[in-house]
PyMOL CGO cylinders between C-alpha atoms (Angstrom):
from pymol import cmd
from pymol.cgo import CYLINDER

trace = [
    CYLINDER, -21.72, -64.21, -63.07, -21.80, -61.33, -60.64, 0.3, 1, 1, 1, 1, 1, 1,
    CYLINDER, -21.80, -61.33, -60.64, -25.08, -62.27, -59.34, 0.3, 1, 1, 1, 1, 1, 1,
    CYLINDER, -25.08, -62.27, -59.34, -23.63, -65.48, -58.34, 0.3, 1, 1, 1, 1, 1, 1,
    CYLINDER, -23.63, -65.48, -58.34, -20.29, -64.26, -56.64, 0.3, 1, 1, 1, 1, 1, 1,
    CYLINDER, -20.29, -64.26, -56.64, -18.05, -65.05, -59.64, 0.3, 1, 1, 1, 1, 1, 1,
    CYLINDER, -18.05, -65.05, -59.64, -15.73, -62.53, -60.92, 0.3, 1, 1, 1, 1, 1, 1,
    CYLINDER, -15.73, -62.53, -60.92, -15.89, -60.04, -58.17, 0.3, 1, 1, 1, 1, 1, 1,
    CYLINDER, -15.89, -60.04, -58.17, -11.87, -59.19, -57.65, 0.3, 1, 1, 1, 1, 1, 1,
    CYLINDER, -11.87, -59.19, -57.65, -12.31, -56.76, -60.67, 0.3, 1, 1, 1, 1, 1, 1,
    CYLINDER, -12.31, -56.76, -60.67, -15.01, -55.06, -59.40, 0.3, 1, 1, 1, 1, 1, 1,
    CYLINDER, -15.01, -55.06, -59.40, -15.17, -51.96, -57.60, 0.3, 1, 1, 1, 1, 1, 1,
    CYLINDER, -15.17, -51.96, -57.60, -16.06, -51.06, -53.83, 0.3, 1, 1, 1, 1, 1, 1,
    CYLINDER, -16.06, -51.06, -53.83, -19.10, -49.08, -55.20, 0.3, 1, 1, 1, 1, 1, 1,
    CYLINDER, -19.10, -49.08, -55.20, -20.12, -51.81, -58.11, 0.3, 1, 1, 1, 1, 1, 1,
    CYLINDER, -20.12, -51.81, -58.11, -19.98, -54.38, -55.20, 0.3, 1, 1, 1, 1, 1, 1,
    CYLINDER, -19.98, -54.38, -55.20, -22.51, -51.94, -53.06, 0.3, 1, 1, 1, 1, 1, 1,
    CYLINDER, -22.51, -51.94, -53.06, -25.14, -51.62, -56.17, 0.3, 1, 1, 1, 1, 1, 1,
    CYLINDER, -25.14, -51.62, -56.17, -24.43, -55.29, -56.74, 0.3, 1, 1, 1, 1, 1, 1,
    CYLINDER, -24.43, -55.29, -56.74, -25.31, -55.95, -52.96, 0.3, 1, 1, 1, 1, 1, 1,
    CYLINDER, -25.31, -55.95, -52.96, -28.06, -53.76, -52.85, 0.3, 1, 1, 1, 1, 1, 1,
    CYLINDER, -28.06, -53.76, -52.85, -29.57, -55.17, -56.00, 0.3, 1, 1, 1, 1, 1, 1,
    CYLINDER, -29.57, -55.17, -56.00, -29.28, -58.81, -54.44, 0.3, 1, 1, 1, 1, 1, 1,
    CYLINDER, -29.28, -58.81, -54.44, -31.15, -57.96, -51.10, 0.3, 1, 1, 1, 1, 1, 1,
    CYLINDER, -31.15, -57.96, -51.10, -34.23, -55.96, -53.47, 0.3, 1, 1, 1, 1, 1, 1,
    CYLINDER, -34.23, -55.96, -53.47, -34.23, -59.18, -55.18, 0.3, 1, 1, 1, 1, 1, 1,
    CYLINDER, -34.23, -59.18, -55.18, -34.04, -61.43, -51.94, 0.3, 1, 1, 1, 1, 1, 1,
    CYLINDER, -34.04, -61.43, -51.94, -36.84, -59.27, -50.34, 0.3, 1, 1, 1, 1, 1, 1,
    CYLINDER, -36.84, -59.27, -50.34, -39.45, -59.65, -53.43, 0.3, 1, 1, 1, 1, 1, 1,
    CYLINDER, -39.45, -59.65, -53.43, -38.40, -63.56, -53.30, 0.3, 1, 1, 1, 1, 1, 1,
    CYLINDER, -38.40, -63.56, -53.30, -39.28, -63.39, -49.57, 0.3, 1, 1, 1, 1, 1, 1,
    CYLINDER, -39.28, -63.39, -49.57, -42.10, -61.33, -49.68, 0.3, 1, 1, 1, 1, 1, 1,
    CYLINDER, -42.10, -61.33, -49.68, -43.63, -63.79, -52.69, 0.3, 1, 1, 1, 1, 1, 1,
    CYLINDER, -43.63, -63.79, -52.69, -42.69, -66.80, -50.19, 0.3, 1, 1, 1, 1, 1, 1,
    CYLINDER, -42.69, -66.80, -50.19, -44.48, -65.64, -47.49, 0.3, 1, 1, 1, 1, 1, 1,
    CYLINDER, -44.48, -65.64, -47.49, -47.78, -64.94, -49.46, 0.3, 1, 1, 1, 1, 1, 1,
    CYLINDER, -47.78, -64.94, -49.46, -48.17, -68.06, -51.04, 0.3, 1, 1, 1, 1, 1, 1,
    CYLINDER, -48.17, -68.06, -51.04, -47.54, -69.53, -47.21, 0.3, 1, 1, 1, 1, 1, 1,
    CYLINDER, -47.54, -69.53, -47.21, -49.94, -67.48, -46.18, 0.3, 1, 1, 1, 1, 1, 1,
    CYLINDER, -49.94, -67.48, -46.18, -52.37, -68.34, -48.59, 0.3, 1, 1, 1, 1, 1, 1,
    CYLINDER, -52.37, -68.34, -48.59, -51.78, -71.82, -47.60, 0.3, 1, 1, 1, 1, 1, 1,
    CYLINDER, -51.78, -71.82, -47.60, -52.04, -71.39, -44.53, 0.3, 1, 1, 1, 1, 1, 1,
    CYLINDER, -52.04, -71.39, -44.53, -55.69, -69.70, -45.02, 0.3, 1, 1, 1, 1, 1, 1,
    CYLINDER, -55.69, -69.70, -45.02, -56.73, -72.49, -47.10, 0.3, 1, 1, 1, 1, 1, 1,
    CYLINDER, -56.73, -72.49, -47.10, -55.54, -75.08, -44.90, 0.3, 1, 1, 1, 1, 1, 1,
    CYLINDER, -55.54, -75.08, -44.90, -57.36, -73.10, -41.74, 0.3, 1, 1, 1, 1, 1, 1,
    CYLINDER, -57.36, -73.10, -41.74, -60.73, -73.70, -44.54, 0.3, 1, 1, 1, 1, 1, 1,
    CYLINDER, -60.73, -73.70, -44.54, -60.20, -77.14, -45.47, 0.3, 1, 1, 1, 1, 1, 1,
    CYLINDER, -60.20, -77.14, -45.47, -59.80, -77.95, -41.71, 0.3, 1, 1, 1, 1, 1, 1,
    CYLINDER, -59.80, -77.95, -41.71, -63.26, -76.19, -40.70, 0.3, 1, 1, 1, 1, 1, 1,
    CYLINDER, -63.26, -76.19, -40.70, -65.12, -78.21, -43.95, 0.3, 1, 1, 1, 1, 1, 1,
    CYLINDER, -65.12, -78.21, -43.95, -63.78, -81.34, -42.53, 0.3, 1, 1, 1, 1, 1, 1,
    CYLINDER, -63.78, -81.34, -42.53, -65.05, -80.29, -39.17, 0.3, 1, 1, 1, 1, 1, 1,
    CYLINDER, -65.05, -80.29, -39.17, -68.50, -79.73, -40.26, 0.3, 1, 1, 1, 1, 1, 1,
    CYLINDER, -68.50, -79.73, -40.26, -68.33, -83.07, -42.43, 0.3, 1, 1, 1, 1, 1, 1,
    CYLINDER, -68.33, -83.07, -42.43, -67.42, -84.94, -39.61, 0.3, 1, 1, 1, 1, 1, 1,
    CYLINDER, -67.42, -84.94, -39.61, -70.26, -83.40, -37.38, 0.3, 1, 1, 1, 1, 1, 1,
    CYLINDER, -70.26, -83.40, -37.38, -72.59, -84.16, -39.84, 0.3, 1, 1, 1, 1, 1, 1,
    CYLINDER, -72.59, -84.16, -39.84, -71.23, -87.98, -39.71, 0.3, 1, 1, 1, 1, 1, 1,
    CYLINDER, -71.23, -87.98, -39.71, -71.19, -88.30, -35.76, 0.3, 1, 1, 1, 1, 1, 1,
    CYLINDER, -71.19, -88.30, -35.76, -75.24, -86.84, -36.00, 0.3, 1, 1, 1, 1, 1, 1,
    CYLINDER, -75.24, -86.84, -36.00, -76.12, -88.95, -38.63, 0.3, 1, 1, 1, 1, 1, 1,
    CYLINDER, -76.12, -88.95, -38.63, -74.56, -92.53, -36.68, 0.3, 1, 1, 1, 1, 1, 1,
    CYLINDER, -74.56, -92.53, -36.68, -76.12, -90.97, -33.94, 0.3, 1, 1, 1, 1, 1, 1,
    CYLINDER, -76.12, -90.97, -33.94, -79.16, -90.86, -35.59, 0.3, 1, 1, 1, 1, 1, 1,
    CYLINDER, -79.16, -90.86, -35.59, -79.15, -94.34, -36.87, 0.3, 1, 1, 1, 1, 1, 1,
    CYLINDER, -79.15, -94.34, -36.87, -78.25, -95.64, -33.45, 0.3, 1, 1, 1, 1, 1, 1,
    CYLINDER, -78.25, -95.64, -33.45, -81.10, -94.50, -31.88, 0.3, 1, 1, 1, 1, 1, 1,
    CYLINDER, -81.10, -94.50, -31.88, -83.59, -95.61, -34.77, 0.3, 1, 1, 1, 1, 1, 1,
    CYLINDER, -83.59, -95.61, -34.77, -81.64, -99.12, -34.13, 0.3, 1, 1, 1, 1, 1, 1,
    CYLINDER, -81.64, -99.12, -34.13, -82.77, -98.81, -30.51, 0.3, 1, 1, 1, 1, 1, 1,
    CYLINDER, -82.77, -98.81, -30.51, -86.15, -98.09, -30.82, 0.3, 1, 1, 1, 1, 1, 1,
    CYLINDER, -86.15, -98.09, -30.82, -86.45, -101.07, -33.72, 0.3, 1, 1, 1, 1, 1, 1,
    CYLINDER, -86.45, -101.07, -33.72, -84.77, -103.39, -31.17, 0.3, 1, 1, 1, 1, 1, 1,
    CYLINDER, -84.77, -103.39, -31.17, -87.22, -102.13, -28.38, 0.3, 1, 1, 1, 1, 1, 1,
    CYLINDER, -87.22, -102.13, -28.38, -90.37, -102.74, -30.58, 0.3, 1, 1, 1, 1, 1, 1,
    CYLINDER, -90.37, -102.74, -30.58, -92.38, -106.22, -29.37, 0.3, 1, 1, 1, 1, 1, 1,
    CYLINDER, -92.38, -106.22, -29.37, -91.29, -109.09, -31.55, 0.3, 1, 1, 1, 1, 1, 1,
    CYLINDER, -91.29, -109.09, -31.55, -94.72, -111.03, -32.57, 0.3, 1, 1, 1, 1, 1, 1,
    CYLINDER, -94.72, -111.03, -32.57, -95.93, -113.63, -34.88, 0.3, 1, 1, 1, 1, 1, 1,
    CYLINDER, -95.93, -113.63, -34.88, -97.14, -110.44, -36.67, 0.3, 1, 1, 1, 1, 1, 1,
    CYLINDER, -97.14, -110.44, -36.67, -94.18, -108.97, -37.37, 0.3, 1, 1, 1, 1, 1, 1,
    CYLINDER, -94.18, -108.97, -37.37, -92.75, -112.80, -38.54, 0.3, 1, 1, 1, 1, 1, 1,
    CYLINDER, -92.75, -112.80, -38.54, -92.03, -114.48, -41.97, 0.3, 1, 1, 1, 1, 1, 1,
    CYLINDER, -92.03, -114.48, -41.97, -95.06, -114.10, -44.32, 0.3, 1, 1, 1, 1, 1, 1,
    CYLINDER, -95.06, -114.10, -44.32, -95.53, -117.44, -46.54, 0.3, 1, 1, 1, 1, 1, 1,
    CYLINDER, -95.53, -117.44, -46.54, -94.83, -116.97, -49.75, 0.3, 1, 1, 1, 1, 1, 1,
    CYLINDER, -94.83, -116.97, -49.75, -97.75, -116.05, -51.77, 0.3, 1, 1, 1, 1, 1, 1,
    CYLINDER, -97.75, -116.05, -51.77, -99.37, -118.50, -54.38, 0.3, 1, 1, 1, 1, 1, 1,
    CYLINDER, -99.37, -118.50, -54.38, -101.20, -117.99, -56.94, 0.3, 1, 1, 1, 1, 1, 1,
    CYLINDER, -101.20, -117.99, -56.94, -102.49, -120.95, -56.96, 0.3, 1, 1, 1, 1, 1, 1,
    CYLINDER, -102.49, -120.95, -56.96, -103.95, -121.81, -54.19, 0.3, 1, 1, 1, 1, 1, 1,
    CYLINDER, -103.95, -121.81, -54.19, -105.97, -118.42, -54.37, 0.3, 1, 1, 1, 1, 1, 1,
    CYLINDER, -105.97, -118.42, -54.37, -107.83, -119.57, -57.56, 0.3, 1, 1, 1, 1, 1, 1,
    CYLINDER, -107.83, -119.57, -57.56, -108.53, -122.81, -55.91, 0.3, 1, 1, 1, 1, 1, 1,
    CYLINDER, -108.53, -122.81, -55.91, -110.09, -120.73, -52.67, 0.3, 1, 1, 1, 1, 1, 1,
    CYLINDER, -110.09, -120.73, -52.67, -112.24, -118.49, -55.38, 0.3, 1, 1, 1, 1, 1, 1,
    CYLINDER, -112.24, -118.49, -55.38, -113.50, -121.37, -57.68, 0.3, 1, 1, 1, 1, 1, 1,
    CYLINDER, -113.50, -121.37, -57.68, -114.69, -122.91, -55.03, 0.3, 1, 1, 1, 1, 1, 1,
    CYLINDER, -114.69, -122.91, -55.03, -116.21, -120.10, -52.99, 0.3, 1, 1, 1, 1, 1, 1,
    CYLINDER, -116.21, -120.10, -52.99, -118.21, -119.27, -56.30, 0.3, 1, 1, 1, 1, 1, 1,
    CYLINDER, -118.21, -119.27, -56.30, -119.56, -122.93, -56.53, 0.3, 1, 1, 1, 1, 1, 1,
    CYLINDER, -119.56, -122.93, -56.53, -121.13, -122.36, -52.78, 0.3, 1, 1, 1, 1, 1, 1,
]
cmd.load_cgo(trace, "trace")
């Protein structure tokens, strides 16, 4: 009850000292604890921030990449060549062979 300022009229001038000085060792530790797991935060947060970096360098070279592959597709000559095959047919192969073989 001390510890939490309760019942303190009975107690003497050199209880209430120890009882101060006890409260501010604790409050330090509690401090001291606060700030290192800030601190590791922080330090953590500082990583996290430099692997997103990289990631999104990585990213912006790779669409870069792909953009200029685009532009050197799109600067290719469009031909017949390059156009839509027909579709193949079996068919009309064997036809082309039986009667190559009857020649």
């Amino acid at each position: 009850r001390n510890l939490m300022g309760e019942s303190l009229g009975s107690m003497s001038p050199r209880d209430l000292k120890q009882l101060e000085g006890r409260l501010e060792k604790g409050i330090n530790k509690i401090r001291t604890k606060k700030n290192e797991l800030l601190f590791a935060e922080i330090e953590y947060m500082q990583k996290r921030e430099l692997e997103l970096q990289n990631g999104n360098m990585y990213l912006r070279n790779k669409i870069a990449e792909n953009e200029r592959a685009q532009q050197q597709i799109n600067m290719l000559p469009s031909t017949t060549e390059y156009g839509v095959m027909a579709p193949y047919d079996s068919r009309n192969l064997l036809q082309v062979n039986l009667m190559q073989s009857n020649q």
